[in-house]
C-alpha positions in Angstrom: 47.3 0.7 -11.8 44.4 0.2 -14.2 42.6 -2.0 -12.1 42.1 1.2 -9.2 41.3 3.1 -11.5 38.0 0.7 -12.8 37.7 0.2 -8.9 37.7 3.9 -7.8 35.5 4.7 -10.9 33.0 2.0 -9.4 33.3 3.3 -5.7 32.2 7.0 -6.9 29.1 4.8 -8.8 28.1 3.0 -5.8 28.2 5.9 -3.5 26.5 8.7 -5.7 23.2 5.9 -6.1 24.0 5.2 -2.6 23.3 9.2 -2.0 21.1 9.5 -4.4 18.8 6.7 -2.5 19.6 8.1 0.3 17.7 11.8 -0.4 14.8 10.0 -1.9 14.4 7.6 0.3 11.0 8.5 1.3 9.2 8.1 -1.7 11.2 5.2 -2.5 10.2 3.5 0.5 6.3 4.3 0.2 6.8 3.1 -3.6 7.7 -0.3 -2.9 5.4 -0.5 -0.5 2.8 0.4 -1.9 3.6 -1.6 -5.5 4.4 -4.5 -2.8 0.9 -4.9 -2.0 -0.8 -5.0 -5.3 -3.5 -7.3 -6.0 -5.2 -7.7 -9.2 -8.9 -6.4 -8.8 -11.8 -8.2 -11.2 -14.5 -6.0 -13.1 -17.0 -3.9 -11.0 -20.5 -6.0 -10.3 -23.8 -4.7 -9.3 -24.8 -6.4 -6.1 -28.8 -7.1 -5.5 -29.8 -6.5 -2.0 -33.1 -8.2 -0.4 -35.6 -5.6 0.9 -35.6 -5.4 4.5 -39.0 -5.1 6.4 -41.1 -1.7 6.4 -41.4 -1.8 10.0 -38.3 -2.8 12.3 -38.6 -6.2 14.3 -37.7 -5.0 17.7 -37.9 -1.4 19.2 -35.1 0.9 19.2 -34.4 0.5 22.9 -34.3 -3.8 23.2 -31.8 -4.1 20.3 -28.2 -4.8 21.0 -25.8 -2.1 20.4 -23.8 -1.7 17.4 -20.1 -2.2 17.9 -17.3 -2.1 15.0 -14.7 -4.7 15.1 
């Protein structure tokens, strides 16, 4: 008799986090998604670009166009 007891006790456990993950399931979805994806990110560095010409190479109108990947 003990032993349903324990049982029971751990059945009403089990479905009350069960529930309880259920209703939040949401943000507990985007949380482990988003903590999933984590990569350690080094220190902030300045980057020193090379100045481009005053005056563009080719006109406007005979350079290719620009297309995003």
């Amino acid at each position: 008799m003990r032993w349903r007891t324990y049982a029971l006790i751990a059945l009403v456990a089990v479905l009350a986090l069960a529930g309880t993950a259920y209703v939040f399931r949401k943000p507990l979805i985007l949380y482990f998604v988003a903590s999933a994806g984590l990569t350690p990110v080094g220190p902030n560095r300045e980057v020193v670009w090379e100045k481009g010409p005053d005056v563009a190479v080719k006109a406007v109108s005979e350079r290719p166009p620009f297309h995003r990947p």
